[in-house]
C-alpha positions as CSV (number, residue, x, y, z in Angstrom):
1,X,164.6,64.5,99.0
2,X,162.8,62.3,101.2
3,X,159.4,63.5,103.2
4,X,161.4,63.6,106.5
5,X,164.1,66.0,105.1
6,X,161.3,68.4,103.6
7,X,159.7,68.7,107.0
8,X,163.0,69.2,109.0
9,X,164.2,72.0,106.4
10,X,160.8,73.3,107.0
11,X,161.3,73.5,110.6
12,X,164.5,74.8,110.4
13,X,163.8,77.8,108.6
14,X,160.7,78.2,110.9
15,X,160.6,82.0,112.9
16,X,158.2,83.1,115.2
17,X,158.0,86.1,112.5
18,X,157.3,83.6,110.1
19,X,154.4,82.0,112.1
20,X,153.1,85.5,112.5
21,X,153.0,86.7,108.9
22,X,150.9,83.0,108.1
23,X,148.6,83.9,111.0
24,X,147.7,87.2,109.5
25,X,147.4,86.1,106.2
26,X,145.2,83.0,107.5
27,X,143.2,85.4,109.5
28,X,143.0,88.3,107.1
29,X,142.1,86.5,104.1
30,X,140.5,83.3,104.9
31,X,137.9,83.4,107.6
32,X,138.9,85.7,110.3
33,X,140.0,85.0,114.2
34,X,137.2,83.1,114.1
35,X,138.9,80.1,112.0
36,X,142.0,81.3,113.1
37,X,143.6,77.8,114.7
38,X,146.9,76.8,115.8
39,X,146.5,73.7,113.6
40,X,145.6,76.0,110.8
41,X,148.8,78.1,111.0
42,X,150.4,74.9,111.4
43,X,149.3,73.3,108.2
44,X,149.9,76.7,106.0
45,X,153.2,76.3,107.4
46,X,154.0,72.6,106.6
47,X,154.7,71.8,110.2
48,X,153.2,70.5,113.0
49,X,151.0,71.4,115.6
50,X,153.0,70.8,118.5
51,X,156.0,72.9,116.3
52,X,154.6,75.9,116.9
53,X,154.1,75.4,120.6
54,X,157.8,75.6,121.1
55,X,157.7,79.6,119.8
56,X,154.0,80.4,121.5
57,X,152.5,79.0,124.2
58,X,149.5,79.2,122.8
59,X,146.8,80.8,120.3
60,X,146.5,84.3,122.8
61,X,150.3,84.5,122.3
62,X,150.0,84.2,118.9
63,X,147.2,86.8,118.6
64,X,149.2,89.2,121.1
65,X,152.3,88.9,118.5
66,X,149.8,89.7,115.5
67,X,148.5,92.6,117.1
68,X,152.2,93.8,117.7
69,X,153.3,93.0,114.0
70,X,150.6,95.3,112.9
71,X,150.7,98.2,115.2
72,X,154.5,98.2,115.2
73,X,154.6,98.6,111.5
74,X,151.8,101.2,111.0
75,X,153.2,103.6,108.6
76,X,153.4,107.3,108.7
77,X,154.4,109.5,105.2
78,X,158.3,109.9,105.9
79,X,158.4,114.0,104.8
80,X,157.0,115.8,108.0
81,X,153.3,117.8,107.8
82,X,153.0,121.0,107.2
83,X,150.6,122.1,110.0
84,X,148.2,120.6,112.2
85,X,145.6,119.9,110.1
86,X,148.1,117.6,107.9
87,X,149.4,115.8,110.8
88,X,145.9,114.9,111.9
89,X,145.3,114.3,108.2
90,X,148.6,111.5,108.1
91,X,147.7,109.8,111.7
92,X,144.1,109.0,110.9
93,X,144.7,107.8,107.2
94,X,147.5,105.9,108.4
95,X,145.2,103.9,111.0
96,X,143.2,103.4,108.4
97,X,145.4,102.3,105.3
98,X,146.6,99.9,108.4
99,X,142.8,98.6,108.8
100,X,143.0,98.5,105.6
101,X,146.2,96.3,104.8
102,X,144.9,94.1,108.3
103,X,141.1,93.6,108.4
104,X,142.1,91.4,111.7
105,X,143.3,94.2,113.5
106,X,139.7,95.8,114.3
107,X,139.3,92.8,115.9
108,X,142.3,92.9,117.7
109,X,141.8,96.1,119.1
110,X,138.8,95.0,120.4
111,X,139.9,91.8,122.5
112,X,143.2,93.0,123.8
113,X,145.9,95.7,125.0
114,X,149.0,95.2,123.5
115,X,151.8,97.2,125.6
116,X,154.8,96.0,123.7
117,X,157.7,98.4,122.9
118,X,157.4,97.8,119.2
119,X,153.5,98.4,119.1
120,X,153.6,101.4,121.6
121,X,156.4,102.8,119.2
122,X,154.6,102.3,115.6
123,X,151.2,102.9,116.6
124,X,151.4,105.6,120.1
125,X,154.8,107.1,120.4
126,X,155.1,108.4,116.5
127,X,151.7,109.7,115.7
128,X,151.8,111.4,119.1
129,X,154.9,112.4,118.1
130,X,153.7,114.0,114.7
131,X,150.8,116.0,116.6
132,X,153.0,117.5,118.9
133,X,155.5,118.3,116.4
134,X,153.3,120.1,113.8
135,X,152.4,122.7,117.0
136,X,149.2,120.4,118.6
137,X,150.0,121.0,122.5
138,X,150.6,117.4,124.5
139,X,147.0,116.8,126.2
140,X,145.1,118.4,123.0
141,X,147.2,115.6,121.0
142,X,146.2,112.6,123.4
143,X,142.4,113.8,122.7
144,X,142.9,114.2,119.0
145,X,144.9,110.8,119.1
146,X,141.9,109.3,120.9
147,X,139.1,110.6,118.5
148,X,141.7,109.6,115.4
149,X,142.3,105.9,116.2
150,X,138.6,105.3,117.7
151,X,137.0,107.2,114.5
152,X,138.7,104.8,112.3
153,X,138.4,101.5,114.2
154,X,134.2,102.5,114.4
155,X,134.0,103.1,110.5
156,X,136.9,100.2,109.6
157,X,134.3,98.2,111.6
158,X,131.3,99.4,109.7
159,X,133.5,99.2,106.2
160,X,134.5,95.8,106.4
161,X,131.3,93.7,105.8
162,X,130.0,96.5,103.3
163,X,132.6,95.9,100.6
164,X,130.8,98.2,98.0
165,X,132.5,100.5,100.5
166,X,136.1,99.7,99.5
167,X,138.0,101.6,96.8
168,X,140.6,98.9,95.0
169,X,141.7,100.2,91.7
170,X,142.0,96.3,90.5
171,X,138.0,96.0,91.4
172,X,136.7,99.3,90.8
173,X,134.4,98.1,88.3
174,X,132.8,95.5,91.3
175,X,132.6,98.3,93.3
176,X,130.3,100.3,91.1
177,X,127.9,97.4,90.3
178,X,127.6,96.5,93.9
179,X,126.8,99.7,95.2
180,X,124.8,100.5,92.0
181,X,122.6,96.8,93.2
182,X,122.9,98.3,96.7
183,X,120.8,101.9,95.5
184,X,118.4,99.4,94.4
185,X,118.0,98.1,97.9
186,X,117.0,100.9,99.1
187,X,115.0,102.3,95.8
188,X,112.6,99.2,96.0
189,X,111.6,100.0,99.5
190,X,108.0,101.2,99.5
191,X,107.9,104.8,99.7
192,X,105.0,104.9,102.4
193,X,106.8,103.6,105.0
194,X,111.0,104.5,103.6
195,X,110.4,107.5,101.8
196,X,113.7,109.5,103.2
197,X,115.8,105.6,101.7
198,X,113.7,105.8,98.9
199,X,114.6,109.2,98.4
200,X,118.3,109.3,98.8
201,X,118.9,105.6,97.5
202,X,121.6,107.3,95.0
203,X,123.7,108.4,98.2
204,X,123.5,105.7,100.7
205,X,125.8,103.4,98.9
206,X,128.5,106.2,99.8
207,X,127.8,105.6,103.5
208,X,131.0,102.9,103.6
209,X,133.5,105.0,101.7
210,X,136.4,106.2,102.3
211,X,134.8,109.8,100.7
212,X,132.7,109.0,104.0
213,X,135.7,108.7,105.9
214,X,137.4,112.0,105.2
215,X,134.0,113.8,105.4
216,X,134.6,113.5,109.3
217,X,138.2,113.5,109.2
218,X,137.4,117.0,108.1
219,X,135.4,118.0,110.4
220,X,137.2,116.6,113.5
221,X,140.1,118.7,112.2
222,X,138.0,121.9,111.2
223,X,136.7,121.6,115.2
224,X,140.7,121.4,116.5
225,X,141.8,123.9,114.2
226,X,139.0,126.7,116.1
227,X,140.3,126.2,119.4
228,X,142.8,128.9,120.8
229,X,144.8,126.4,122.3
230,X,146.2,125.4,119.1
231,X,149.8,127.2,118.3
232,X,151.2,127.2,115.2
233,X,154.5,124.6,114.6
């Protein structure tokens, strides 16, 4: 097969779906929007630049169609909660398993509105669904929608360059040693001047965790559970 036939099968089974899935995997494992290039995607791809301009107009399209990939895929467990306190329990673990799976979308979240029907489907219309369904009333689920998906864009944020904070069975062992070297951090700080780091060096590696994470998961949902707004399903 010569060179030019490789590139024109290439280009024929090009999709703008395609172009997408290399842009996240580009972005969320090898640099970030920051190195994120249409000359990039192009290259992973094995076409050229001015290929990909005739699906997206340009990088901002391409970024707008990651940011719907992501958010229109979010996934919620398919049996339905039990109460309240599960539903809020499923909506804020998925946004976070989402994080999670696409370190790019914190950014994303925080550069642009996405208002396409797929996005507002898999990442609005379903977890607002769930609320309302397991007995939340409509206005007391927009609030506890708002606290669920701000709560875990703020810690996704503060997880992501503090990877002692991630819990990955396959690097458990990583895990333990960095936050074990991270306890030292704080444990070498002289006690004069850090003596409440000094003193709790053994916890503040926790800080990133997902242990972290549910701690105020908790609480929000102990707080919603109180009010006497709340019905039962």
């Amino acid at each position: 097969m010569t060179q030019r036939s490789s590139s024109q099968r290439r280009t024929a089974s090009l999709t703008p779906g395609r172009i997408i899935e290399a842009a996240l995997r580009l972005s969320d494992h090898e640099g970030g929007l920051d190195r994120l290039t249409v000359r990039r995607i192009a290259s992973e791809l094995g076409v050229g630049t001015m290929t990909l301009y005739s699906y997206f107009r340009s990088r901002d399209e391409i970024l707008d169609g990651m940011a719907d990939y992501v958010l229109g895929r979010m996934r919620l467990p398919a049996e339905p909660p039990a109460g309240p306190a599960e539903a809020m329990r499923d909506v804020g673990l998925a946004f976070l398993d989402m994080m999670d799976e696409h370190p790019t979308v914190i950014r994303l979240f925080g550069s642009r509105v996405t208002d396409s029907r797929p996005a507002l489907r898999g990442a609005m219309e379903a977890p607002l669904q769930r609320l309302v369904d397991a007995g939340i009333p409509g206005p007391l689920a927009v609030r506890c929608y708002g606290f669920l998906i701000t709560y875990s864009i703020g810690f996704a944020t503060y997880q992501a360059p503090r990877p002692w904070g991630r819990a990955a069975d396959a690097d458990a062992g990583d895990r333990a040693e960095q936050r074990r070297q991270r306890s030292h951090v704080y444990s070498a700080l002289p006690r004069d001047q850090f003596p409440r780091l000094v003193e709790l060096a053994g916890e503040l590696p926790a800080l990133p965790t997902n242990e972290q994470y549910l701690a105020g998961l908790e609480a929000f949902i102990a707080s919603v559970l109180s009010r006497p707004d709340l019905s039962p399903p």
